[in-house]
C-alpha positions in Angstrom: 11.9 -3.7 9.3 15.8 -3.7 9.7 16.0 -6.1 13.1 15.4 -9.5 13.2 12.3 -9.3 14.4 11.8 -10.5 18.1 10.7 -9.5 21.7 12.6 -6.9 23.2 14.9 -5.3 20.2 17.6 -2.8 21.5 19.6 -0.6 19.1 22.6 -3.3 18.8 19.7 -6.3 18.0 20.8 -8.1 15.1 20.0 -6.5 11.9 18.0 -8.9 9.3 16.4 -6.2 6.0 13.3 -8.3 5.5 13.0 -6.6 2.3 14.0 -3.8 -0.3 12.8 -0.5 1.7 14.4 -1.9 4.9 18.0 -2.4 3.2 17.6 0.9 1.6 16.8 2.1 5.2 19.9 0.7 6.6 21.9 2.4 3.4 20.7 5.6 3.9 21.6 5.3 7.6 25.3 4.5 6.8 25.8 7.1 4.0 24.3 9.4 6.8 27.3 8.4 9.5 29.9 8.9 6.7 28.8 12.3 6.0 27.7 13.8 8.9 30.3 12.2 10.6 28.0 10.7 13.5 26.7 14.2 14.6 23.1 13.3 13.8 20.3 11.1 15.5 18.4 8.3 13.8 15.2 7.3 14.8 13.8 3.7 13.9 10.3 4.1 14.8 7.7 1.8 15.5 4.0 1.6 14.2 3.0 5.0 14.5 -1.0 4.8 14.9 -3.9 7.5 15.0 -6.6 9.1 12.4 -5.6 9.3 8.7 -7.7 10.4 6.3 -6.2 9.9 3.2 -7.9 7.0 1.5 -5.4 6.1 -0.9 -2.9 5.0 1.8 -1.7 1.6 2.5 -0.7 1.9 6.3 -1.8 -0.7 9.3 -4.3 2.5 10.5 -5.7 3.1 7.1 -6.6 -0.1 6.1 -8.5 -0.3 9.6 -10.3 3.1 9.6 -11.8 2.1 6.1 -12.4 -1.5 6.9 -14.6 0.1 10.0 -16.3 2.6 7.5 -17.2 -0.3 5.3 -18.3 -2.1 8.3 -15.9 -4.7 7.7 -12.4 -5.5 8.4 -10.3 -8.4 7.1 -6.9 -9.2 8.7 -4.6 -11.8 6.8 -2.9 -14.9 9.3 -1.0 -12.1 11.1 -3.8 -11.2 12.9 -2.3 -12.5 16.3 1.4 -11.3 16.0 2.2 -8.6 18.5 3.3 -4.9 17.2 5.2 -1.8 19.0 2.3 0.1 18.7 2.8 4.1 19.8 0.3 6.6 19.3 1.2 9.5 17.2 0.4 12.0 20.4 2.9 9.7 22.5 5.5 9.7 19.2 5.3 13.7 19.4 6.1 13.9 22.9 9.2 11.4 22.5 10.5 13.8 19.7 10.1 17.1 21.3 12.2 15.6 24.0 14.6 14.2 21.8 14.9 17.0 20.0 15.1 19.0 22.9 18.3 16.8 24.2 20.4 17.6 21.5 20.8 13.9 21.6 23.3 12.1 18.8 23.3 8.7 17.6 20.4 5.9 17.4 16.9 5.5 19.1 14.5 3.2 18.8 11.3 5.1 19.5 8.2 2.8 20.4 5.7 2.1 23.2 7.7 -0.7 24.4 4.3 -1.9 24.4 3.4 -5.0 22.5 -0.2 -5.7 21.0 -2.4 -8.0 18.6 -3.5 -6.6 15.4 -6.5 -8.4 16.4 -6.8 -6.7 19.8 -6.2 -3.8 18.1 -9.0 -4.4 15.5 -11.5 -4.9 18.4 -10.3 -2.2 20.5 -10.9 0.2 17.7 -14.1 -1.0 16.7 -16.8 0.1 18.7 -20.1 0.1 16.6 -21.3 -3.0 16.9 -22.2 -4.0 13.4 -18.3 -3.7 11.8 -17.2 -7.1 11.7 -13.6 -8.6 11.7 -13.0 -11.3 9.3 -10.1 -13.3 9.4 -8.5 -14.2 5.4 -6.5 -17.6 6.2 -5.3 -17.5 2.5 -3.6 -14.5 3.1 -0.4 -13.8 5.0 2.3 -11.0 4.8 5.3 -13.2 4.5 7.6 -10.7 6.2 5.2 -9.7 9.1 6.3 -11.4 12.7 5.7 -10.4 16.2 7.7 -7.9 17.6 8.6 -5.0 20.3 11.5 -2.2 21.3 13.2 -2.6 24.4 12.7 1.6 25.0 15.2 2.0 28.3 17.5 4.2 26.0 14.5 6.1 25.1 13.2 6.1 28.6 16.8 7.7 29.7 17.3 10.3 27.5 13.4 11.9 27.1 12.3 11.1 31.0 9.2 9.3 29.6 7.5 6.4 30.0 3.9 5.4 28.5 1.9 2.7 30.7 0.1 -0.1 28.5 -3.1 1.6 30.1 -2.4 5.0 28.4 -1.6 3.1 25.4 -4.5 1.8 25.4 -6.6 4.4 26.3 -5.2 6.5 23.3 -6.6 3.4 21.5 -10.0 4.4 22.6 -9.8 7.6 22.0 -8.5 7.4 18.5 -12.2 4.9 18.3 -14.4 7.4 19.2 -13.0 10.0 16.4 -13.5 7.4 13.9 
């Protein structure tokens, strides 16, 4: 939420707050280099996805997980913007490594891997009588397609996910639904 969103976002991509949380983001991170005196590492992560199980939340993952157990999900127009989406067992591995590193400054941790909500949606839904419903009257005015360019990433933890394993994670997180 701090970068302009676009394809490709590196740590220096122009930064753009589309809202409240996001400049309070980029606030804490500046207080953070003032006291610490850059001997710390921020992370600006990505779509984290895999099972939750806490009803009450409002994340991307939730909202799908109960729209399946309903039997019916509804995404607003932004059903065809492409996300960073990184599953939660890849996110681990990147921050052991990271952690590991002793590594100081800024990340970007992602997939690298860009994806439709929609594709997303239908890659998660595997019983056939959930339906996906599109709400044309409904948009997120500060959603917009985008991805991390993750070489920096790459560099320091010696990792790199394959849109296949991405999307076989996908599946698996399915078939625990």
């Amino acid at each position: 939420m701090v970068y302009q969103p676009k394809k490709n976002i590196v740590e220096t991509s122009k930064l753009k707050p589309i809202n409240r949380y996001a400049s309070n983001i980029l606030k804490s991170e500046n207080l953070c280099r003032k006291i610490l005196k850059n001997k710390f590492t921020i992370l600006r992560i990505s779509n984290i996805i895999g099972l939750e199980f806490r009803k009450k939340r409002q994340s991307l993952m939730s909202k799908l997980i109960q729209g399946i157990k309903k039997n019916k999900i509804i995404l607003d127009n932004s059903y065809n913007f492409k996300k960073d989406l990184i599953p939660i067992n890849f996110f681990c591995e990147y921050l052991y490594k990271i952690i590991r590193s002793k590594y100081s400054g800024l990340i970007n941790l992602g997939s690298g891997i860009s994806v439709t909500l929609l594709s997303l949606a239908k890659t998660l839904v595997i019983k056939k009588n959930v339906k996906i419903l599109i709400d044309h009257n409904a948009l997120n005015r500060y959603d917009s397609s985008y991805s991390y360019n993750i070489r920096k990433l790459v560099k320091i933890t010696k990792i790199r996910f394959s849109k296949s394993e991405v999307l076989k994670e996908i599946n698996k997180i399915s078939k625990k639904i």
